[in-house]
N, CA, C and O atoms as CSV, one atom per row, in Angstrom:
chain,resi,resn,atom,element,x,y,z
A,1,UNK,N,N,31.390,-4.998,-22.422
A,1,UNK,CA,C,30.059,-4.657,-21.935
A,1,UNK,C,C,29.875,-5.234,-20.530
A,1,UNK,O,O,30.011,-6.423,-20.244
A,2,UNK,N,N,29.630,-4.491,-19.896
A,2,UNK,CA,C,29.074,-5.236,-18.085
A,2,UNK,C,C,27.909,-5.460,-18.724
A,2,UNK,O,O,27.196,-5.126,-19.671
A,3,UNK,N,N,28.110,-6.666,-17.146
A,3,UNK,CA,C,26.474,-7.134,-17.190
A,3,UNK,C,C,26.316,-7.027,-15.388
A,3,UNK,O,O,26.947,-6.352,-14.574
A,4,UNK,N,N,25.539,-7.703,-15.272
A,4,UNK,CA,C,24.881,-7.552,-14.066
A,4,UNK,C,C,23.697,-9.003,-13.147
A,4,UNK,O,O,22.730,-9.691,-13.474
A,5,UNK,N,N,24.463,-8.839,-12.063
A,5,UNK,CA,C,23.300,-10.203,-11.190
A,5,UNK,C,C,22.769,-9.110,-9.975
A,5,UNK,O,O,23.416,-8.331,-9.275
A,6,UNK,N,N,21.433,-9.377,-10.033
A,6,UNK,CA,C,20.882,-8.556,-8.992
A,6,UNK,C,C,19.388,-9.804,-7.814
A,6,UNK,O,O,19.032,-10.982,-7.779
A,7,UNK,N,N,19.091,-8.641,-7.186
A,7,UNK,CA,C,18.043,-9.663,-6.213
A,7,UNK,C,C,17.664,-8.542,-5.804
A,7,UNK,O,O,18.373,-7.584,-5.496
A,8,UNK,N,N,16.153,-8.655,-5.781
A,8,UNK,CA,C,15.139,-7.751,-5.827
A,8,UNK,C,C,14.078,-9.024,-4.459
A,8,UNK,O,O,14.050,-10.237,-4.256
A,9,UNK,N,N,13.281,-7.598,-3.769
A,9,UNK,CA,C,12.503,-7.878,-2.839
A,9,UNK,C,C,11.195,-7.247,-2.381
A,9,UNK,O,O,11.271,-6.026,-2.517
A,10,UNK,N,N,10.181,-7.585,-1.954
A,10,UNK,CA,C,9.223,-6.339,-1.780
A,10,UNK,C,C,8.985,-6.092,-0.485
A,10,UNK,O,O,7.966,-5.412,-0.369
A,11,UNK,N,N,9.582,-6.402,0.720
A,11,UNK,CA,C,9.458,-5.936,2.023
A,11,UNK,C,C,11.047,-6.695,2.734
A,11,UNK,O,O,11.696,-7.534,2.109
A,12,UNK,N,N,11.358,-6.283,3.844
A,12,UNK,CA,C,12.449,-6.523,4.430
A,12,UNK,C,C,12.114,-8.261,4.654
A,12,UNK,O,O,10.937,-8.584,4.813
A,13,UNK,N,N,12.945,-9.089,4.656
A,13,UNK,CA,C,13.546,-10.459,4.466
A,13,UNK,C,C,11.600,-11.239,4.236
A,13,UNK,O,O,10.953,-12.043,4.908
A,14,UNK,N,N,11.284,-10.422,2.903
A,14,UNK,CA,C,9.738,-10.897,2.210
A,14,UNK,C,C,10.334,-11.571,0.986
A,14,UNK,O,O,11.363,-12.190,1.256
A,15,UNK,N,N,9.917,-11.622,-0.438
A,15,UNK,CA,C,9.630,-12.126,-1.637
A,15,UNK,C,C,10.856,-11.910,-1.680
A,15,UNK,O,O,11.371,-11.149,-0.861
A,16,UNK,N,N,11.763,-12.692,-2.886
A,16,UNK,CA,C,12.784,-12.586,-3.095
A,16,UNK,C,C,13.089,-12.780,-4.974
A,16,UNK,O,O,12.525,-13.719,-5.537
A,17,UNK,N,N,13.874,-11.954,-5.685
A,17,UNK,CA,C,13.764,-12.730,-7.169
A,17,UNK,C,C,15.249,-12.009,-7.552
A,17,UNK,O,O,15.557,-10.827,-7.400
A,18,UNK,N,N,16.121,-13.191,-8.135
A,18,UNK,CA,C,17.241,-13.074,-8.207
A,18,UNK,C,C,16.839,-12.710,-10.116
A,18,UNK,O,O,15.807,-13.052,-10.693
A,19,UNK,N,N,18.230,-11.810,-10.831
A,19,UNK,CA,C,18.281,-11.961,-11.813
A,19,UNK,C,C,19.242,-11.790,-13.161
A,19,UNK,O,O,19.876,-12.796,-12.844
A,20,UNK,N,N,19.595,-11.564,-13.833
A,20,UNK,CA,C,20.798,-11.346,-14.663
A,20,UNK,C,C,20.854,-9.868,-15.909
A,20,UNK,O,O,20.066,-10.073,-16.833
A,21,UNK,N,N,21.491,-8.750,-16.017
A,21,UNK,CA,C,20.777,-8.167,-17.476
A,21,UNK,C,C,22.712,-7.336,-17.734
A,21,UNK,O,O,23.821,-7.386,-17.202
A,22,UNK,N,N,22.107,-6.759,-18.733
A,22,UNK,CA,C,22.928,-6.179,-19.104
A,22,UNK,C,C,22.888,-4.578,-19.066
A,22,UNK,O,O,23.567,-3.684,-19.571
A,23,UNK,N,N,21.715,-4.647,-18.188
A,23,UNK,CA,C,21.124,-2.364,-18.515
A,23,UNK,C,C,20.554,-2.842,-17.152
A,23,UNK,O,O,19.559,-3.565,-17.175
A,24,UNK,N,N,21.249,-2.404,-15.678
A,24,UNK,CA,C,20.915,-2.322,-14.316
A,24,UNK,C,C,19.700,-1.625,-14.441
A,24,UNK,O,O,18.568,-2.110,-14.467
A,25,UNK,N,N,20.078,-0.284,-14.527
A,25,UNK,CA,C,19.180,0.603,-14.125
A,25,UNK,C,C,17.769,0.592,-15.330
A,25,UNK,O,O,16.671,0.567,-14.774
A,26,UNK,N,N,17.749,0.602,-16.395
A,26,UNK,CA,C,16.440,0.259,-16.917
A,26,UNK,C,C,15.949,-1.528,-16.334
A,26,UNK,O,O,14.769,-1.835,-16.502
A,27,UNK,N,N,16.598,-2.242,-15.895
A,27,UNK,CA,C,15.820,-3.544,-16.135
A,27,UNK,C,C,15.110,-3.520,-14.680
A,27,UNK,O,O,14.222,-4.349,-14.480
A,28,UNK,N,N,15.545,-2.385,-13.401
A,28,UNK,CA,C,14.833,-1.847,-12.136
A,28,UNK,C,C,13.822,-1.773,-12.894
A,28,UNK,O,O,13.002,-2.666,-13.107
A,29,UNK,N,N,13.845,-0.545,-13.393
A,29,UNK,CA,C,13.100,0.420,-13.501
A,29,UNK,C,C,11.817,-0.316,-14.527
A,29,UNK,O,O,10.804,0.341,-14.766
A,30,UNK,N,N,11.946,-1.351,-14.935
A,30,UNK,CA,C,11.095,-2.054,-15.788
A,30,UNK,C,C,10.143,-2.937,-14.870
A,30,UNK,O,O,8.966,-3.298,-14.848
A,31,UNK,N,N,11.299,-3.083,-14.131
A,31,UNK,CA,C,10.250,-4.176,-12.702
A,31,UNK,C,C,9.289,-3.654,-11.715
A,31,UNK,O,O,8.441,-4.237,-11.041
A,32,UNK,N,N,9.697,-2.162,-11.810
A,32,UNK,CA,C,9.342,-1.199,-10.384
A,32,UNK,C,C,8.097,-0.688,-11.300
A,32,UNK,O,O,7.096,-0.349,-10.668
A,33,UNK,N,N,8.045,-0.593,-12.756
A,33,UNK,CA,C,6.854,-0.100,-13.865
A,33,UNK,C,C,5.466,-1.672,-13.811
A,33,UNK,O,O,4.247,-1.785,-13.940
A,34,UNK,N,N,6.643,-2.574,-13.547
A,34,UNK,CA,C,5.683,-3.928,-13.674
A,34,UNK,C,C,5.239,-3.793,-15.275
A,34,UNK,O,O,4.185,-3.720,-15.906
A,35,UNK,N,N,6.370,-3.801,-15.499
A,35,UNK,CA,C,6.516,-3.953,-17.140
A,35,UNK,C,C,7.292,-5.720,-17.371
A,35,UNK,O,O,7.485,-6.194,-18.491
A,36,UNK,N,N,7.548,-6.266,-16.400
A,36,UNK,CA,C,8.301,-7.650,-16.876
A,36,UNK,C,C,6.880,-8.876,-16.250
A,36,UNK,O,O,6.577,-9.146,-15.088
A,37,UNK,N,N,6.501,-9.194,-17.070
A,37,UNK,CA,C,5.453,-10.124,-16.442
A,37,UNK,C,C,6.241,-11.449,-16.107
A,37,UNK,O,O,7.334,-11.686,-16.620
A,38,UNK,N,N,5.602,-12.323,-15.187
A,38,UNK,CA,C,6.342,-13.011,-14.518
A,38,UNK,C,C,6.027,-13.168,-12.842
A,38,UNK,O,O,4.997,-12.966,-12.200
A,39,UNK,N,N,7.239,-13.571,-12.480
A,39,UNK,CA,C,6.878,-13.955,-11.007
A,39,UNK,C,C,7.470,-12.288,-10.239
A,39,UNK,O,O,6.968,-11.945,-9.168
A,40,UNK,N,N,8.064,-11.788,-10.619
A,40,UNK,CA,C,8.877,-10.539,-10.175
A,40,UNK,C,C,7.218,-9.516,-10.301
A,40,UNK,O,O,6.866,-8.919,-9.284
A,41,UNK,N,N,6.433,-9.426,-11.445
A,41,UNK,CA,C,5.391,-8.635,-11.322
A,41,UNK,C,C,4.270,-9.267,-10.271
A,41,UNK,O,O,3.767,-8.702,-9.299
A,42,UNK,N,N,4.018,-10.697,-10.794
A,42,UNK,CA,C,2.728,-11.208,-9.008
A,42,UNK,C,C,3.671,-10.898,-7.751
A,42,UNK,O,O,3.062,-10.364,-6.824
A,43,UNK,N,N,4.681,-11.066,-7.590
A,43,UNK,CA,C,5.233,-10.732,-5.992
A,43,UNK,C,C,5.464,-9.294,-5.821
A,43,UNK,O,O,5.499,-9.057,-4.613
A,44,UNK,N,N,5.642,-8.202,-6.543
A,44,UNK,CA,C,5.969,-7.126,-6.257
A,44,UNK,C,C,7.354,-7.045,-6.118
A,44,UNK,O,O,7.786,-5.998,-5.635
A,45,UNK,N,N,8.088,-7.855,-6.409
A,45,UNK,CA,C,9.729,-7.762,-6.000
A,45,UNK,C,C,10.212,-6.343,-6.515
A,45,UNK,O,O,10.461,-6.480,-7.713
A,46,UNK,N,N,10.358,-5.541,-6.270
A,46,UNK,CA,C,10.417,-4.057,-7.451
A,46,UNK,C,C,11.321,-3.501,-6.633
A,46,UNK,O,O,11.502,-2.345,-7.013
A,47,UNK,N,N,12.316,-3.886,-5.214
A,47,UNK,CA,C,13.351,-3.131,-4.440
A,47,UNK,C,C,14.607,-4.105,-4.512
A,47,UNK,O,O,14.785,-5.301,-4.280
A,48,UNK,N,N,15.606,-2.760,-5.056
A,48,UNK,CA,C,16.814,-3.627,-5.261
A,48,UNK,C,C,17.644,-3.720,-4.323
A,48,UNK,O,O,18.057,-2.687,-3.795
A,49,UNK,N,N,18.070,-4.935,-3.910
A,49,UNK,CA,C,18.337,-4.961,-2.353
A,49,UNK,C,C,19.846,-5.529,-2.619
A,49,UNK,O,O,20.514,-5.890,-1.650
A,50,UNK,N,N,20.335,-5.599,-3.843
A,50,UNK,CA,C,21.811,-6.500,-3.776
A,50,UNK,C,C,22.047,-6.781,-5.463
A,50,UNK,O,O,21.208,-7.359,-6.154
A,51,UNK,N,N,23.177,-6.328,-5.914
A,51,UNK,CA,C,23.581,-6.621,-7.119
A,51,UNK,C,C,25.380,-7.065,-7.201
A,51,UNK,O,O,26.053,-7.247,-6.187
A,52,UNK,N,N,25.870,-7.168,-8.480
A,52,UNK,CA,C,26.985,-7.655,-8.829
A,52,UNK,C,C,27.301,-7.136,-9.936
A,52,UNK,O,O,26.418,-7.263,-10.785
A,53,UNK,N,N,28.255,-6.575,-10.282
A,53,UNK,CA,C,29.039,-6.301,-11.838
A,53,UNK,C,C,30.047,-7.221,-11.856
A,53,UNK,O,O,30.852,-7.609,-11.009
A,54,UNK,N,N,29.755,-7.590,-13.429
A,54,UNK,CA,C,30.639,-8.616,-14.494
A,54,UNK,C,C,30.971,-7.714,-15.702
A,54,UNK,O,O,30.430,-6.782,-16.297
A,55,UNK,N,N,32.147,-8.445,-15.786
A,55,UNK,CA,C,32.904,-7.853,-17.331
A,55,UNK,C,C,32.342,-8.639,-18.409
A,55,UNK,O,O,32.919,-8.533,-19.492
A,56,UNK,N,N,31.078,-9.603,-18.324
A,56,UNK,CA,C,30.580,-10.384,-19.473
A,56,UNK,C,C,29.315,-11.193,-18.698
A,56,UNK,O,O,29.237,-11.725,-17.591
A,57,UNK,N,N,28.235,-11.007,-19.965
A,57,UNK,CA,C,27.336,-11.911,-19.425
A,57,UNK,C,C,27.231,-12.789,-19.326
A,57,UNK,O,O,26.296,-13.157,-18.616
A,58,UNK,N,N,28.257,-13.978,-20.066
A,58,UNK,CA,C,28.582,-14.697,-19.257
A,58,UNK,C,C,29.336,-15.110,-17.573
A,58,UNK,O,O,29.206,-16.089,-16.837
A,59,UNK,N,N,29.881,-14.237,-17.498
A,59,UNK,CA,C,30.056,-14.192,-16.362
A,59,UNK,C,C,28.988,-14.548,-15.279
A,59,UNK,O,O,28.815,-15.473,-14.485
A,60,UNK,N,N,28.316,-13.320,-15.633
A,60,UNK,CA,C,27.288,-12.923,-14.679
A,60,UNK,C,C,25.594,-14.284,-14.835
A,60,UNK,O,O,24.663,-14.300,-14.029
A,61,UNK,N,N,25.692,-14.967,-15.753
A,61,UNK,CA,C,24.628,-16.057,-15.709
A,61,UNK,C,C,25.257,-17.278,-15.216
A,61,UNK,O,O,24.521,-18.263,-15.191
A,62,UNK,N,N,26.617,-17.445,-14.767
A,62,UNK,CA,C,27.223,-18.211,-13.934
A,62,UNK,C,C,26.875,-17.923,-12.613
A,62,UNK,O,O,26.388,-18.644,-11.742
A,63,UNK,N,N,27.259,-16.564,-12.608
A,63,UNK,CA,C,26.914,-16.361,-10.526
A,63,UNK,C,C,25.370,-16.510,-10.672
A,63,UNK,O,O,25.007,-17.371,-9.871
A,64,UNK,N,N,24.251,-15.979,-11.424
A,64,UNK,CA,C,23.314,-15.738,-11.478
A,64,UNK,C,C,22.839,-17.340,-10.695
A,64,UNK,O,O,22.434,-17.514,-9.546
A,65,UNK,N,N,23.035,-18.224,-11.644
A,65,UNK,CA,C,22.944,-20.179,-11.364
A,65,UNK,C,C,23.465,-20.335,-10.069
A,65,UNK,O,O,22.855,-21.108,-9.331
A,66,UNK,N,N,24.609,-19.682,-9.571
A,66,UNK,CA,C,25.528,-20.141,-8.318
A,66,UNK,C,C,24.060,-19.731,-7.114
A,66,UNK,O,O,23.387,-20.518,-6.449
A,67,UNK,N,N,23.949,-17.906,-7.231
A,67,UNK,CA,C,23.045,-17.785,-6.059
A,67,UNK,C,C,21.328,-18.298,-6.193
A,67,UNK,O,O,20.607,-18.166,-5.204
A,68,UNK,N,N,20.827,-18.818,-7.351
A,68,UNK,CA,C,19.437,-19.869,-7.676
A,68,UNK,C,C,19.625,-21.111,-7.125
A,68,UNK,O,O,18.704,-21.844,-6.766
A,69,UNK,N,N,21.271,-21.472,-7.018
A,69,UNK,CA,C,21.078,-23.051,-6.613
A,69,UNK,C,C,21.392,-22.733,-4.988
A,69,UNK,O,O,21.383,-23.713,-4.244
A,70,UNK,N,N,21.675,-21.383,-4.390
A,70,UNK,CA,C,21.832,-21.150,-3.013
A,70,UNK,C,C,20.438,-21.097,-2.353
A,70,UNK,O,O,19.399,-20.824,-2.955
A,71,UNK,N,N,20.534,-21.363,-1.167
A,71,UNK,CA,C,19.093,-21.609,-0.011
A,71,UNK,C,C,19.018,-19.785,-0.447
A,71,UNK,O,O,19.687,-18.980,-1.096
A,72,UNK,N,N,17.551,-19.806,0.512
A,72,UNK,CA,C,17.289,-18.568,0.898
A,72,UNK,C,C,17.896,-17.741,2.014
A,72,UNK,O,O,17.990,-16.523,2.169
A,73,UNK,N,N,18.260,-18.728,2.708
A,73,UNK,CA,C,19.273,-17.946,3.572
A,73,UNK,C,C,20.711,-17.612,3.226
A,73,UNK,O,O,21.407,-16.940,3.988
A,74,UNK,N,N,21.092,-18.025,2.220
A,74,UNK,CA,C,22.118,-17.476,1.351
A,74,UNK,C,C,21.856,-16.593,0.322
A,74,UNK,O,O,22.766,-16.182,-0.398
A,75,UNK,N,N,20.417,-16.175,0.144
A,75,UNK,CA,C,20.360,-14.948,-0.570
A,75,UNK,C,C,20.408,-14.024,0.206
A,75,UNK,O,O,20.940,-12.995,-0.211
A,76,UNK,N,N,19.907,-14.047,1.529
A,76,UNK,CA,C,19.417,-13.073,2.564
A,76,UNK,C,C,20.588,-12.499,3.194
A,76,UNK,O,O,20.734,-11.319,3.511
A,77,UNK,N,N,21.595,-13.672,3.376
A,77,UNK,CA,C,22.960,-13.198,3.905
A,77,UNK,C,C,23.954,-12.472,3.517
A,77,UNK,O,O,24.861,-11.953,4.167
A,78,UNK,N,N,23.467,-12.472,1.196
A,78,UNK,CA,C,24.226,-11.349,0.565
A,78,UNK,C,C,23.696,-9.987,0.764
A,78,UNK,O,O,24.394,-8.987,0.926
A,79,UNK,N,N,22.215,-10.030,0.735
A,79,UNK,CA,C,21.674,-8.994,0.940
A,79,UNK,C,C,22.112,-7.819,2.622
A,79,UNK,O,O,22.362,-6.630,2.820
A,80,UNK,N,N,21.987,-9.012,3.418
A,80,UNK,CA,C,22.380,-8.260,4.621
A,80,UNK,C,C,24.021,-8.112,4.558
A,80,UNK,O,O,24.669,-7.137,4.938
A,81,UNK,N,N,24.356,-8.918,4.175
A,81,UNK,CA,C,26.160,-8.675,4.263
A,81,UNK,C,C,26.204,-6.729,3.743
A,81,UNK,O,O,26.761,-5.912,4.477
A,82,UNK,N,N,25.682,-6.411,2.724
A,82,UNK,CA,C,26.234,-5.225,2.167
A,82,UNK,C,C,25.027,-4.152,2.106
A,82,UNK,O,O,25.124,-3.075,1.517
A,83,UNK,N,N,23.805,-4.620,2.836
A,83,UNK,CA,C,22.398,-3.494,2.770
A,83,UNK,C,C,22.196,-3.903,4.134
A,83,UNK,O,O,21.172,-4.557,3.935
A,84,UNK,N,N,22.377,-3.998,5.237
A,84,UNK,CA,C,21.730,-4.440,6.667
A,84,UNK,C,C,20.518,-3.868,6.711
A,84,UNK,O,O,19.612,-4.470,7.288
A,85,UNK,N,N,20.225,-2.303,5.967
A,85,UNK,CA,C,19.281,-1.855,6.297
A,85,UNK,C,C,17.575,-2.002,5.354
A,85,UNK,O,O,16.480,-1.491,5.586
A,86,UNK,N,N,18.131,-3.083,4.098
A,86,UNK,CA,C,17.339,-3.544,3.187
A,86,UNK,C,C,17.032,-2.260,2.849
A,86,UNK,O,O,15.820,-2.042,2.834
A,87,UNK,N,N,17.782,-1.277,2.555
A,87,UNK,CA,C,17.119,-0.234,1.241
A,87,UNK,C,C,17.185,-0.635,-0.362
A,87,UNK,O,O,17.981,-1.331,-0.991
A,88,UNK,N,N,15.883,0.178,-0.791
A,88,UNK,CA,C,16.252,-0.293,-2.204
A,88,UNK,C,C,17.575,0.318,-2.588
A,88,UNK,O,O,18.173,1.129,-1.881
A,89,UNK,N,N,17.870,0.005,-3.413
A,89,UNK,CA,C,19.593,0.962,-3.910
A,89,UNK,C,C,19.131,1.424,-5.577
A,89,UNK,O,O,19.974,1.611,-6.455
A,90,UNK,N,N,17.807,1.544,-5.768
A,90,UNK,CA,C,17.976,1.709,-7.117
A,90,UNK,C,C,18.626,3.219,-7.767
A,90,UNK,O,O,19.323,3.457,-8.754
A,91,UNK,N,N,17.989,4.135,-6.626
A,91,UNK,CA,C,18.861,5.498,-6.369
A,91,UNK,C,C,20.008,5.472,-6.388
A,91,UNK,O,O,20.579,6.528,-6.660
A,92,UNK,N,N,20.706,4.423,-6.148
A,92,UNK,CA,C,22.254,4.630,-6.010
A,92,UNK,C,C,22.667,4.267,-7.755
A,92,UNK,O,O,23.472,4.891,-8.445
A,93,UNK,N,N,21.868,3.117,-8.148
A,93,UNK,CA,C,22.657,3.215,-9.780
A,93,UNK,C,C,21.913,4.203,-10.589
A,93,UNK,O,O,22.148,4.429,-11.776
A,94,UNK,N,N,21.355,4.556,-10.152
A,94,UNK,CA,C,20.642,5.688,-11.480
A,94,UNK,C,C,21.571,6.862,-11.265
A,94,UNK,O,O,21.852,7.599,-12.211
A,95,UNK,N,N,22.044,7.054,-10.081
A,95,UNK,CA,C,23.136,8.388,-10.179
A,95,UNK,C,C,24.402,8.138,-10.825
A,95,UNK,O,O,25.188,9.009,-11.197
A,96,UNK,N,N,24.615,6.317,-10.984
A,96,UNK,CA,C,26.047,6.359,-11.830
A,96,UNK,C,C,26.247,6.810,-13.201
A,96,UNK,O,O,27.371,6.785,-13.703
């Protein structure tokens, strides 16, 4: 089973909320509904700006801890490393 580490945002280098699941595209699509109460629903974080596939969720709640204990400028730098243009990408996994 994949799992998944993602980081969600609500304006270009704004709110930031890192997170872990095992269903990418519904656990967007749950955030973007503001169906997950929490800090992800008061900030609006609902654009997916940077994710990761794992072959196990464990895996993936290891990196998950690695980029929580990283600054913010080490979230920002994954994000820009592979989105420069901060689009959401949720379009891109719903077509997989």
């Amino acid at each position: 089973m994949k799992a998944f580490v993602y980081i969600l945002f609500n304006k270009k280098h704004g709110t930031l909320y890192c997170g872990v699941t095992s269903d990418l595209a519904k656990r967007i699509w749950q955030h973007k509904e503001k169906l997950v109460d929490g800090f992800s629903k008061r900030y609006a974080t609902d654009k997916l700006g940077y994710y990761e596939i794992f072959d196990s969720i464990t895996q993936a709640i290891t990196r998950e801890k690695q980029i929580k204990a990283g600054s913010r400028k080490d979230k920002t730098d994954l994000i820009q490393k592979k989105n420069p243009q901060w689009l959401d990408l949720y379009a891109e996994i719903v077509k997989r």
